[in-house]
C-alpha positions in Angstrom: 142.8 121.1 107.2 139.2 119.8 105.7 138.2 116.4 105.0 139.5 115.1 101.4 135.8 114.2 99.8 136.3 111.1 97.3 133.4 112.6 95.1 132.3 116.0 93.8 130.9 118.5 96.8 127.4 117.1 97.0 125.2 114.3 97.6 122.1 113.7 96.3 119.6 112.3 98.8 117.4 109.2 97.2 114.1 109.1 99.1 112.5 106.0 98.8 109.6 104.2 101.7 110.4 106.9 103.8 109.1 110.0 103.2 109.5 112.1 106.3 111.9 114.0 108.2 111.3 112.9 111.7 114.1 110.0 112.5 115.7 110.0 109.0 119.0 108.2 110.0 119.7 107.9 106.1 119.1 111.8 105.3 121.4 112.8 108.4 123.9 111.0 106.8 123.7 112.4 103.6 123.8 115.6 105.2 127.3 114.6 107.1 128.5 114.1 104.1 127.8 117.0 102.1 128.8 118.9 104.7 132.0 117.5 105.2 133.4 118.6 101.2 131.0 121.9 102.1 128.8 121.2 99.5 124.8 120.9 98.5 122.1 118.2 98.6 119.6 117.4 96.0 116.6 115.5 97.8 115.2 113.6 94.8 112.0 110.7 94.5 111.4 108.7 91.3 108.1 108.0 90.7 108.8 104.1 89.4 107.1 103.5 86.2 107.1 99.7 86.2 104.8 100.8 89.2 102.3 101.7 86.2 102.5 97.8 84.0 100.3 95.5 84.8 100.2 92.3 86.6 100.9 88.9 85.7 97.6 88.7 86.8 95.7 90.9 84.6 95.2 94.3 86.8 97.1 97.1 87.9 99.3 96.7 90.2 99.2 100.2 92.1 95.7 101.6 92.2 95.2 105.1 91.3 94.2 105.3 95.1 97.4 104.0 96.5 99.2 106.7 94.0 97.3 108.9 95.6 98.4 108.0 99.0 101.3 108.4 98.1 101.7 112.2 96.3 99.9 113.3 99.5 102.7 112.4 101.6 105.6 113.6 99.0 103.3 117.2 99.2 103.9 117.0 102.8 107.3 116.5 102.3 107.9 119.2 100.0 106.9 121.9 101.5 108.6 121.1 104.9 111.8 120.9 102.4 111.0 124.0 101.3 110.9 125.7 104.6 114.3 124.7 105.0 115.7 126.0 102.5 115.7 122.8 99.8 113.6 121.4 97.2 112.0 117.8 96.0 113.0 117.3 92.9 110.6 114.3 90.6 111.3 111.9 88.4 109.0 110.0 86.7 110.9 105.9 84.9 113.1 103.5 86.1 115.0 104.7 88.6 118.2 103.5 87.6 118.2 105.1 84.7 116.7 108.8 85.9 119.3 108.5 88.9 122.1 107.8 86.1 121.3 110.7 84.4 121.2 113.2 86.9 124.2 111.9 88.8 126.0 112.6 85.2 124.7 115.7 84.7 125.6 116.8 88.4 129.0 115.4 88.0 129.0 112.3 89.8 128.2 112.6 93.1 127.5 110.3 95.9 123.7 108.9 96.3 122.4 108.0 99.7 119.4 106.5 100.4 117.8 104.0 102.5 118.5 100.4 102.1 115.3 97.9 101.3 116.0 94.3 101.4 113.5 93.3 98.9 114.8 91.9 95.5 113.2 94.8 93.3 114.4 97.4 95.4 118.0 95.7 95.4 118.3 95.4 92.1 118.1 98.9 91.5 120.8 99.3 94.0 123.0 96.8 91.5 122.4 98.0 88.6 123.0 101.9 89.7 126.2 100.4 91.2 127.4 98.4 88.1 127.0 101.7 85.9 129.5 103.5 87.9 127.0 105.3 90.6 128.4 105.5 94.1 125.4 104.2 96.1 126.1 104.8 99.7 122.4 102.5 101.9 121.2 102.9 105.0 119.1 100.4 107.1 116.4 102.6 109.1 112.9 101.2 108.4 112.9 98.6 110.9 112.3 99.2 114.8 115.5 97.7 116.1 118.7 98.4 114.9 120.1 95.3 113.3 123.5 95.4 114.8 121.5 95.0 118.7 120.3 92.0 117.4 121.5 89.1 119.5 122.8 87.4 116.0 123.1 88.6 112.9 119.6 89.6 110.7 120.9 87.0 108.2 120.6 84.3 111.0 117.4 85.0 112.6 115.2 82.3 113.7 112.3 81.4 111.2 110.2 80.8 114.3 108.7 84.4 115.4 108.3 83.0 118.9 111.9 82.0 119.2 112.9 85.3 117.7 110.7 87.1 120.2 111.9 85.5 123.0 115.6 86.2 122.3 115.2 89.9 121.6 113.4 90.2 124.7 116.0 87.9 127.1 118.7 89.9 125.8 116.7 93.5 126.7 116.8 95.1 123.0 115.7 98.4 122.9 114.8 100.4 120.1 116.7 103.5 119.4 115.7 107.0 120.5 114.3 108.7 116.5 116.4 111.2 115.0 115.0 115.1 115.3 114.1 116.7 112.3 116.8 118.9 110.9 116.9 122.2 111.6 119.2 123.0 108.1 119.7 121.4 105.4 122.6 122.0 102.8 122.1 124.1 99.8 120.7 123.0 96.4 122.9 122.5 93.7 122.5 124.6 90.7 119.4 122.9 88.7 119.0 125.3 85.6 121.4 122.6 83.7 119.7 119.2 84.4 118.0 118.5 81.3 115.8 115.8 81.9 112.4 116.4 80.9 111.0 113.3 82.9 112.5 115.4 85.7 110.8 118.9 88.1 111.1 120.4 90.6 107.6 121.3 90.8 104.8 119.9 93.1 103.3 119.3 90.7 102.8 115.5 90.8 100.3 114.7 88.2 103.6 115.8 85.6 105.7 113.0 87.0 102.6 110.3 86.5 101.0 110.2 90.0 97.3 111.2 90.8 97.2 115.5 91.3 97.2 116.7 95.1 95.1 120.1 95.4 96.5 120.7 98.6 96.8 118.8 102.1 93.1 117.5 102.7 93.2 116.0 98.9 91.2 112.9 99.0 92.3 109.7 98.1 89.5 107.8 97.3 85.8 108.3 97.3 85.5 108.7 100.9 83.4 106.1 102.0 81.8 106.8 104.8 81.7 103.2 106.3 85.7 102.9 105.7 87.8 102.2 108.9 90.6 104.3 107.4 89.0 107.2 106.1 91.6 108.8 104.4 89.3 111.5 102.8 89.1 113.3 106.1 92.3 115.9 107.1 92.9 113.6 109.7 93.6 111.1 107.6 96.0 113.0 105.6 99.4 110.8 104.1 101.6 113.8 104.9 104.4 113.4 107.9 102.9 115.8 109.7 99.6 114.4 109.2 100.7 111.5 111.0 102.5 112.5 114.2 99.4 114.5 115.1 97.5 111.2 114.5 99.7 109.6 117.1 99.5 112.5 118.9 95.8 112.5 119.6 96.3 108.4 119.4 97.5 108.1 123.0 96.0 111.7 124.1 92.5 109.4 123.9 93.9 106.6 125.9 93.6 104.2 123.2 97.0 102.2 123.8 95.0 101.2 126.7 92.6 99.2 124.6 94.8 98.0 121.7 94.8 94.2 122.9 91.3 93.9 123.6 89.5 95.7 120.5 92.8 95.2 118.0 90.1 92.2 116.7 87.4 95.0 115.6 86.2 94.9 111.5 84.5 98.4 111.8 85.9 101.6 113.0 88.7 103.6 113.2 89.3 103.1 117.2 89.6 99.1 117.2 93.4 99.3 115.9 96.6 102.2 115.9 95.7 103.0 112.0 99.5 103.3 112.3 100.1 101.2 109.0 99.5 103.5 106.1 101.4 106.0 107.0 104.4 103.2 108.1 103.9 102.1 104.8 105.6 105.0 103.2 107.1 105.8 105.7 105.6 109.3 106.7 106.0 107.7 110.0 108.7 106.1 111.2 108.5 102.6 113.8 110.5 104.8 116.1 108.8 107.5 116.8 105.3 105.6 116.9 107.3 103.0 119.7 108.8 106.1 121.7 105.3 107.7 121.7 104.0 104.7 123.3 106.7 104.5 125.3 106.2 107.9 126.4 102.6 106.8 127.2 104.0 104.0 129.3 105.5 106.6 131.3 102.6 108.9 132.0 99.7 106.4 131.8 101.7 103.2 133.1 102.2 100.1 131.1 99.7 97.3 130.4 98.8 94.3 128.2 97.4 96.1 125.4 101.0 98.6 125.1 102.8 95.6 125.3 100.9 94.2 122.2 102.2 97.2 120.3 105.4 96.5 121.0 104.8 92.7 119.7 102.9 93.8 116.5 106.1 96.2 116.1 107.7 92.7 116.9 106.5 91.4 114.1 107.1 93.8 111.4 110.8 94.1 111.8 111.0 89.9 111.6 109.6 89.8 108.0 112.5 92.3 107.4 115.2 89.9 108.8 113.6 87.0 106.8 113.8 89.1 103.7 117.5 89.7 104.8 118.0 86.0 105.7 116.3 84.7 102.2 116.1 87.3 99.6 114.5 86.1 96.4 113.8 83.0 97.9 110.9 84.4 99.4 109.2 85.0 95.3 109.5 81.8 94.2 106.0 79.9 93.6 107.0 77.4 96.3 108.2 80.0 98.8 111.5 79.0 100.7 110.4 75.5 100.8 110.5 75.2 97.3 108.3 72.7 95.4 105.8 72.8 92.5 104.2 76.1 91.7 100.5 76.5 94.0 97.1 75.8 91.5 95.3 78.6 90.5 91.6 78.5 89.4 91.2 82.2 87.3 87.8 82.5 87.3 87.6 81.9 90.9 90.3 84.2 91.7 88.3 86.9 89.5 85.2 86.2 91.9 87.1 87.0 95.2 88.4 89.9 93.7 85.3 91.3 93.4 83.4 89.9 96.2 81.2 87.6 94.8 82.5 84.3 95.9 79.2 83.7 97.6 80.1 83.3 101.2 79.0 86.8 102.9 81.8 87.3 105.6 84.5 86.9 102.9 82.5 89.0 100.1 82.3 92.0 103.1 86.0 91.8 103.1 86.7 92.0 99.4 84.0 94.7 98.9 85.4 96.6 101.8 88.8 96.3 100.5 88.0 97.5 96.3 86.0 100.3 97.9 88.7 102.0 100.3 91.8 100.3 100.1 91.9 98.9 103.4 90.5 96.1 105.6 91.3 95.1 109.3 93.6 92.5 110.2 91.7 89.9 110.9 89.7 89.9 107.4 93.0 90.5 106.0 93.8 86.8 107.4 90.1 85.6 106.2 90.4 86.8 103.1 93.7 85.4 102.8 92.9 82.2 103.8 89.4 81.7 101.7 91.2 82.0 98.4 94.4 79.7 99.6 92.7 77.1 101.1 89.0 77.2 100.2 89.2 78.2 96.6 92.7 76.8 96.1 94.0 80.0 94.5 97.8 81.0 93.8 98.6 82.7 97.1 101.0 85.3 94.5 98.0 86.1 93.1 96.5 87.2 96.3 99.4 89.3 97.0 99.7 91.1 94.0 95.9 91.5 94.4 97.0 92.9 98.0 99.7 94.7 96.6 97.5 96.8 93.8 94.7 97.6 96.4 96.0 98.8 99.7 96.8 102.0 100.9 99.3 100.7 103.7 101.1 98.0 101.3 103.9 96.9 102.8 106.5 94.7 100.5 107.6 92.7 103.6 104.9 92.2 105.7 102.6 91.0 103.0 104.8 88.9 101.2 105.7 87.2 104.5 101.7 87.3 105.4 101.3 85.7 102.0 103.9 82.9 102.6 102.6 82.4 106.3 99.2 81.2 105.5 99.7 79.3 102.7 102.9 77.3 104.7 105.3 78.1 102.4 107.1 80.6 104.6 108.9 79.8 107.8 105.4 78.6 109.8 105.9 75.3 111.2 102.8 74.1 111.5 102.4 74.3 107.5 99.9 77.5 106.7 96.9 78.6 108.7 93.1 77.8 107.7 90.8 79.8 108.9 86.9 78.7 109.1 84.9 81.6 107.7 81.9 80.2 109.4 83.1 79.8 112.7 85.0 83.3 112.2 82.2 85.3 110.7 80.8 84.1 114.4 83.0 85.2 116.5 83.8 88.4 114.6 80.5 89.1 113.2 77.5 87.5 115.3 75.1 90.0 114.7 75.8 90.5 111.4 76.6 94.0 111.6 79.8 93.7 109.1 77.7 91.6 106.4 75.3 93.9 106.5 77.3 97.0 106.4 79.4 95.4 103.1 76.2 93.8 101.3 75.9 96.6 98.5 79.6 98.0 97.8 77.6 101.2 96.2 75.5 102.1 98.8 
């Protein structure tokens, strides 16, 4: 005797940051569960037009680039959906009210997607719920699963050291990634969804994001000095793009060298480049981790592997502090409350464009507005030069953040943000960094300066 289903015989599949198929814990549930009332799946992505409005602060707040970025990776996507059998079907609105629609016109079925503990991304969530939408989430984009955690997510410790040093004492491991499936359920029968914000098409300039001529479309105006350079096949958003990137990442040996070059400005080679495709999730924590781990194995273990498992580290605990403080984290004072920061416009406008007059920070900004990406440490220059030296609003640096880079991340720079300008969980009160004595150590010869001195060149 079957299963009794509690909803009509199909689920529609929400995908959201995680556009892949490799280690998709939230799609193999959805497909449990269309299976188990023998039924179809509708894999769906809204293109979010509040994406499209403008910022508080006067600019866009995703760049055409990032948009770009993005429809590379849902093309990927696509087509390995289509080889199995299903379909991507794009919206372009509010989510909530796209997903409404073609639940109601599908019958009501259950949506599954992945769950994002970020206020924006909940309240989505809340307001599908509160029309009536069974919204079934899953947690996958972090590297540990949250119930290995010795306490819960919602207790973590503010302190990353502390938080380290209890997930390593008690021996967490991360979980082995999912496969990708070999079949997927049917589609549902589209030809009555009337929804003309809706397609089925690849076609992703109808749905409001930047046209994708085929899997080496550029995202930017391939700049040959960028240490991302996502023009290049390589560099491709796509899924598949990815995994060969890791791939070839520890073929080279370069997990060998992570710790002692992961300070480089120029280059592709001084850091795992892992983070744009993280970002949307074309790559999954897991798989990068069990790659390394599977380096480990072959190559042995070492400082630098290690490191990648801290950085890793360090990405899942701005997740548990979103879990632990929710909105909290968007206020002008941060969680520690207090007045809203000072904000000088016209010096803010400056940094954007890299003219505040000091060259190590002005390389960073023009790097940045010219490929969507800079390394970590001029991310935490940057960062700290319009905090502390030009006593900007640090919201307005990560909106600015937020618009610009290919690899934004809602967690990591919001709890970057909040970290150097010691309104986050930092105990020593926000990080200053001397550009001077930086721009020395990072720079001495002056090669970075140089190579960011004329943004058109």
């Amino acid at each position: 005797m079957s299963e009794t289903c509690s909803h009509p015989p199909g689920v529609l599949f929400w995908f959201r940051h995680d556009l892949r198929l490799h280690d998709q814990v939230a799609l193999h549930e959805a497909v449990r569960r269309a299976r188990r009332c023998g039924g179809w799946l509708l894999p769906v992505f809204v293109h979010d037009a509040t994406q499209d409005r403008p910022t508080t602060w006067g600019f866009p707040r995703t760049h055409p680039r990032r948009l770009a970025w993005r429809a590379q990776a849902l093309h990927d996507l696509e087509g390995q959906l289509l080889a199995l059998g299903s379909t991507l079907w794009q919206c372009h609105g509010d989510p909530a009210q796209r997903l409404r629609e073609l639940v109601t016109q599908l019958g009501h079925p259950e949506v599954v997607c992945e769950d994002i503990a970020a206020p924006e991304e909940q309240a989505v969530v809340r307001t599908l719920r509160e029309a009536g939408v069974s919204v079934f989430t899953v947690w996958q984009s972090s590297l540990l699963e949250p119930g290995s955690l010795p306490f819960a997510p919602e207790a973590v410790p503010d302190t990353f050291t502390v938080y380290r040093q209890l997930i390593e004492k008690a021996s967490v491991r991360a979980p082995t990634p999912l496969p990708v499936p070999t079949h997927l359920p049917p589609s549902p029968p589209v030809d009555g969804i009337r929804s003309g914000a809706c397609t089925m098409q690849s076609d992703t300039a109808s749905v409001g994001a930047p046209p994708v001529s085929g899997p080496g479309a550029a995202t930017g105006n391939g700049d040959p000095r960028s240490a991302f350079p996502s023009h290049e096949p390589e560099f491709h958003g796509g899924e598949r793009a990815a995994l060969a990137y890791l791939r070839r990442y520890c073929e080279r040996g370069l997990p060998h060298r992570y710790k002692a070059t992961r300070n480089g400005l120029m280059g592709v080679d001084y850091s795992s480049k892992w983070s744009p495709w993280l970002s949307t999730g074309a790559l999954s924590a897991r798989q990068a981790w069990a790659a390394i781990q599977s380096f480990e194995h072959e190559r042995g273990a070492s400082d630098s592997t290690y490191w990648l498992w801290f950085e890793l580290l360090w990405r899942d605990h701005f997740r548990w502090l979103h879990w632990k403080y929710g909105t909290a984290l968007y206020r002008p004072g941060g969680i520690k409350g207090g007045a809203s920061p000072s904000h000088d416009a016209q010096a803010f406008e400056r940094w954007c464009r890299g003219q505040t007059g000091h060259a190590f920070i002005d390389a960073g900004m023009r790097e940045l507005a010219s490929t969507g990406y800079l390394s970590n440490r001029m991310r935490q220059n940057v960062a700290s030069y319009l905090i502390h030296e030009l006593q900007g609003d640090w919201r307005a640096g990560a909106a600015w953040f937020e618009s610009q880079l290919l690899d934004h991340d809602v967690y990591s720079n919001q709890g970057n943000w909040l970290y150097l300008s010691g309104r986050g969980t930092d105990p020593r009160g926000g990080r200053r960094f001397n550009p001077d004595k930086q721009a020395g150590d990072y720079d001495a010869d002056g090669a970075y300066r140089r190579c960011w001195a004329d943004v058109a060149r």
